[in-house]
C-alpha positions as protocol buffer text, in pm:
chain_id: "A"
residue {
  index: 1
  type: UNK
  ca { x: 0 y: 0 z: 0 }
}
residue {
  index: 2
  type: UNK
  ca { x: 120 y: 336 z: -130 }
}
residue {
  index: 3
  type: UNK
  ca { x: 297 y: 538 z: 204 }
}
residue {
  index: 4
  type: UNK
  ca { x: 25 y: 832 z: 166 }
}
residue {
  index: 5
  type: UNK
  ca { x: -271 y: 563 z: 204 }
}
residue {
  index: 6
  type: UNK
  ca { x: -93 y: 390 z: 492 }
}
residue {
  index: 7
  type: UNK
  ca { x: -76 y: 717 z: 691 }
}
residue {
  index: 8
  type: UNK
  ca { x: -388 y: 839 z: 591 }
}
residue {
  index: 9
  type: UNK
  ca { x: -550 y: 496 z: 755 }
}
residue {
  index: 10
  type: UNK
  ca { x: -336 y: 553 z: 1021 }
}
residue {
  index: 11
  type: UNK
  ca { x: -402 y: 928 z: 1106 }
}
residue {
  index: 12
  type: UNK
  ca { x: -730 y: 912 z: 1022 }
}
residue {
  index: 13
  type: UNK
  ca { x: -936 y: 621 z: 930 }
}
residue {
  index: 14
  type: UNK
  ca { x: -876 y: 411 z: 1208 }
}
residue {
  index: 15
  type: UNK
  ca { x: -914 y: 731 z: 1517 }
}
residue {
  index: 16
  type: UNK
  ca { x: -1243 y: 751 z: 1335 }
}
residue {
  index: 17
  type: UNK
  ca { x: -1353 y: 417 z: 1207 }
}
residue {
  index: 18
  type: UNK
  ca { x: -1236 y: 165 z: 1547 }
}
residue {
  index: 19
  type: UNK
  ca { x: -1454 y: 330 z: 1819 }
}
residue {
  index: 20
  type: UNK
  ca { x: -1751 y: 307 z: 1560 }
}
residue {
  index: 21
  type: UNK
  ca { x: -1651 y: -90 z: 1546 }
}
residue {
  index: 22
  type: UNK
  ca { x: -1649 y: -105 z: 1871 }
}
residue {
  index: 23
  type: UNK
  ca { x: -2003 y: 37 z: 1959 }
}
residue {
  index: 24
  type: UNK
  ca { x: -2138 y: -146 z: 1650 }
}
residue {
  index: 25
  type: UNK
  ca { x: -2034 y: -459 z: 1833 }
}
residue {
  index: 26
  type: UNK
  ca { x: -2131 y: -348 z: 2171 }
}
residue {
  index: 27
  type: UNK
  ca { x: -2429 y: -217 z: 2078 }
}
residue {
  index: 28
  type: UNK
  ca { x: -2390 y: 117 z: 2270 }
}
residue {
  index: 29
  type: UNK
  ca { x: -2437 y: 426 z: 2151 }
}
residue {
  index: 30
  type: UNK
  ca { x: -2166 y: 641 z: 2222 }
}
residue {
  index: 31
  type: UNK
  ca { x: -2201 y: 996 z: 2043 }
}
residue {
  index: 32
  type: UNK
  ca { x: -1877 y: 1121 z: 2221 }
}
residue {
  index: 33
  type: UNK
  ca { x: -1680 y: 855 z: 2104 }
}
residue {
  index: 34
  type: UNK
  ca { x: -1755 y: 934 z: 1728 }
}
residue {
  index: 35
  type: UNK
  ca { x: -1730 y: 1276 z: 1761 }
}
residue {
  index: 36
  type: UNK
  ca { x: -1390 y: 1243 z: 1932 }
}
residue {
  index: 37
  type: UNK
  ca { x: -1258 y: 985 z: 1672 }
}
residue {
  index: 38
  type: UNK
  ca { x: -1362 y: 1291 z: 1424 }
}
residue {
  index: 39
  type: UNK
  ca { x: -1301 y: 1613 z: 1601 }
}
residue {
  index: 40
  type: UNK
  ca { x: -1014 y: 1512 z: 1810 }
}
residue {
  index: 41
  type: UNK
  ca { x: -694 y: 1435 z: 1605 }
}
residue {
  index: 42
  type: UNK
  ca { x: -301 y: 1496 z: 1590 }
}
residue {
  index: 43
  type: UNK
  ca { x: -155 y: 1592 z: 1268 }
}
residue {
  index: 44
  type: UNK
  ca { x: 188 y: 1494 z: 1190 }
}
residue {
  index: 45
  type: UNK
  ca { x: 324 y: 1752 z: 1410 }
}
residue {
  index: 46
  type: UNK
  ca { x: 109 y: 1635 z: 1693 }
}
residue {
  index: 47
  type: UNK
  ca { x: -105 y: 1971 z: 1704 }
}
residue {
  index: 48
  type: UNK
  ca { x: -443 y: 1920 z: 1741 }
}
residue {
  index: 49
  type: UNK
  ca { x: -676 y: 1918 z: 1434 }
}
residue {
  index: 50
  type: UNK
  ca { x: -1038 y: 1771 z: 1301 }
}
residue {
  index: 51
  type: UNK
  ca { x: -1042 y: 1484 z: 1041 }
}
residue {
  index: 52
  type: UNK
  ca { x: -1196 y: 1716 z: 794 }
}
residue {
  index: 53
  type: UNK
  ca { x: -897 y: 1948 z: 831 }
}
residue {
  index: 54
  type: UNK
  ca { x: -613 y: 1689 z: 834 }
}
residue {
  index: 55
  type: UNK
  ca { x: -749 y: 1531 z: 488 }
}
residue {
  index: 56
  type: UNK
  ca { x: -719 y: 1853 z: 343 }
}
residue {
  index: 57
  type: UNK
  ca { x: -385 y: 1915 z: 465 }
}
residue {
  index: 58
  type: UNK
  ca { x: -277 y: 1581 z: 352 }
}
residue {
  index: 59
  type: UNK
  ca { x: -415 y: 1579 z: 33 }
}
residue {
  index: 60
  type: UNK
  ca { x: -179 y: 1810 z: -123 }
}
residue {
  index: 61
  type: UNK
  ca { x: 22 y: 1492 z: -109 }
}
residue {
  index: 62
  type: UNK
  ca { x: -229 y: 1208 z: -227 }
}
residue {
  index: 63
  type: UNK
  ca { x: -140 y: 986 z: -523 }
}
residue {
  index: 64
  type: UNK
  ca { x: -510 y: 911 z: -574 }
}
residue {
  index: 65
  type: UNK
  ca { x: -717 y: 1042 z: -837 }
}
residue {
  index: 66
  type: UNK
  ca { x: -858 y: 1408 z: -790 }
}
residue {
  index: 67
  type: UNK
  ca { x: -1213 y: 1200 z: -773 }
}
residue {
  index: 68
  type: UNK
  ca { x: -1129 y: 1001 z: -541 }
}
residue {
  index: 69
  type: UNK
  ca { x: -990 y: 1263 z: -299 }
}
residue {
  index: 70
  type: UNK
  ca { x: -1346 y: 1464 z: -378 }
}
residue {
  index: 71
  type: UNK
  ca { x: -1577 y: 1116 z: -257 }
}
residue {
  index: 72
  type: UNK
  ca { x: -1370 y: 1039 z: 33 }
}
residue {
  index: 73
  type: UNK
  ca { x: -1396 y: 1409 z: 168 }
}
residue {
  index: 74
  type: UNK
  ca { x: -1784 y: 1408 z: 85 }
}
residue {
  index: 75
  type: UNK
  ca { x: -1814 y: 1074 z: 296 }
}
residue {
  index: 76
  type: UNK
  ca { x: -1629 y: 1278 z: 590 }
}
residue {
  index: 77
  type: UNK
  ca { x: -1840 y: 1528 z: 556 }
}
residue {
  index: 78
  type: UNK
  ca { x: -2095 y: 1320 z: 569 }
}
residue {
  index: 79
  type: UNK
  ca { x: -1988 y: 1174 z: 898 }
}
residue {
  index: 80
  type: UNK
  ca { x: -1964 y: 1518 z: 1039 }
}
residue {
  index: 81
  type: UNK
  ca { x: -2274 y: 1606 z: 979 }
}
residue {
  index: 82
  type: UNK
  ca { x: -2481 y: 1285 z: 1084 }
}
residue {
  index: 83
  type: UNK
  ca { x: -2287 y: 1346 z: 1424 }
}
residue {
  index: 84
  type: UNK
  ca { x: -2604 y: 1568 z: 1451 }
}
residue {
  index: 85
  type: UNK
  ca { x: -2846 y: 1328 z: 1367 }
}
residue {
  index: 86
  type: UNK
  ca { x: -3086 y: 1047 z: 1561 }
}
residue {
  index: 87
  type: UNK
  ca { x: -2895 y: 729 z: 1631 }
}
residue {
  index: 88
  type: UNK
  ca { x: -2816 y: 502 z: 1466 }
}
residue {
  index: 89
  type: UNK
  ca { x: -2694 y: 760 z: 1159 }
}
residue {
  index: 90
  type: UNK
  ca { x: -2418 y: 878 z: 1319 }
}
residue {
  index: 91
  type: UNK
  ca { x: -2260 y: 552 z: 1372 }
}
residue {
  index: 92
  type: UNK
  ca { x: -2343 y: 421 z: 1031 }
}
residue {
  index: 93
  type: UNK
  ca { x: -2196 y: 736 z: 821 }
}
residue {
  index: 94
  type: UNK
  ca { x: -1843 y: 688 z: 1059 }
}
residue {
  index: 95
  type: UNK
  ca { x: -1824 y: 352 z: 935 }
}
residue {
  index: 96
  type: UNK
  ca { x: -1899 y: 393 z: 578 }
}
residue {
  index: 97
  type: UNK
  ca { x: -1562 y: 594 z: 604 }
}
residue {
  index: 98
  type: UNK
  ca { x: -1403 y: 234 z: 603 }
}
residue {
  index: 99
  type: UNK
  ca { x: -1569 y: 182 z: 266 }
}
residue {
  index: 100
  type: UNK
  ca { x: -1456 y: 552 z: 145 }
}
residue {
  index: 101
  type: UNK
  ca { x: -1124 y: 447 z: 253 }
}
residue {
  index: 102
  type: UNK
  ca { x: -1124 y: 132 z: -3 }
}
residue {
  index: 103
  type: UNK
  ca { x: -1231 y: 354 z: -268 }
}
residue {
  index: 104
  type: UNK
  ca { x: -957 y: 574 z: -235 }
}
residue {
  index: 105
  type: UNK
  ca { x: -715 y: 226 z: -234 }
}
residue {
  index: 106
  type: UNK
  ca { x: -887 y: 80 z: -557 }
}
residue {
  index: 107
  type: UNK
  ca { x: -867 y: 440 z: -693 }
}
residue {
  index: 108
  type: UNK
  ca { x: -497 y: 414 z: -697 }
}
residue {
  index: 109
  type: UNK
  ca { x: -468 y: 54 z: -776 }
}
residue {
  index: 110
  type: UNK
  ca { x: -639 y: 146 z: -1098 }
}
residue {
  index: 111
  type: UNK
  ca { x: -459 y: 431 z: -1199 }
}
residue {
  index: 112
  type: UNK
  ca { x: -176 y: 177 z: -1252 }
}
């Protein structure tokens, strides 16, 4: 995997996408947990940022198709705004960013 997708799981996907796992399994319903996995973030130089905000600053950098970038940010903001919404939205538009995130992977993989 290309080093741009690996951090962009890393930095991103994953703060956002695990704690929605984990209440999908539970069964809880956590709001503060998604909104935290979304609005409470390092970026490289471990200031604080929002998910939104670090994929912009990181794709400057992406290798992926311009598309691709543009449907992966409109699932994020998607997941922002459900955070607003009656359960269970919230928690299924923070894990349709693990989807958004293989997009973006079979977006590069094609480009090849």
């Amino acid at each position: 995997m290309h080093s741009w997708l690996q951090a962009l799981r890393h930095d991103l996907v994953k703060r956002a996408v695990w704690p929605a796992r984990d209440l999908r399994e539970t069964g809880e319903r956590d709001l503060a947990a998604l909104r935290r996995g979304l609005m409470q973030l390092s970026d490289a130089e471990g200031a604080p940022t929002t998910a939104p905000a670090l994929f912009e600053r990181m794709r400057a950098d992406s290798p992926c198709p311009p598309a691709a970038c543009d449907a992966f940010a409109g699932a994020l903001q998607g997941a922002m705004a459900a955070l607003d919404s009656p359960w269970p939205a919230p928690l299924e538009a923070v894990l349709a960013l693990d989807d958004a995130f293989a997009e973006l992977v079979r977006s590069l993989s094609l480009e090849k």
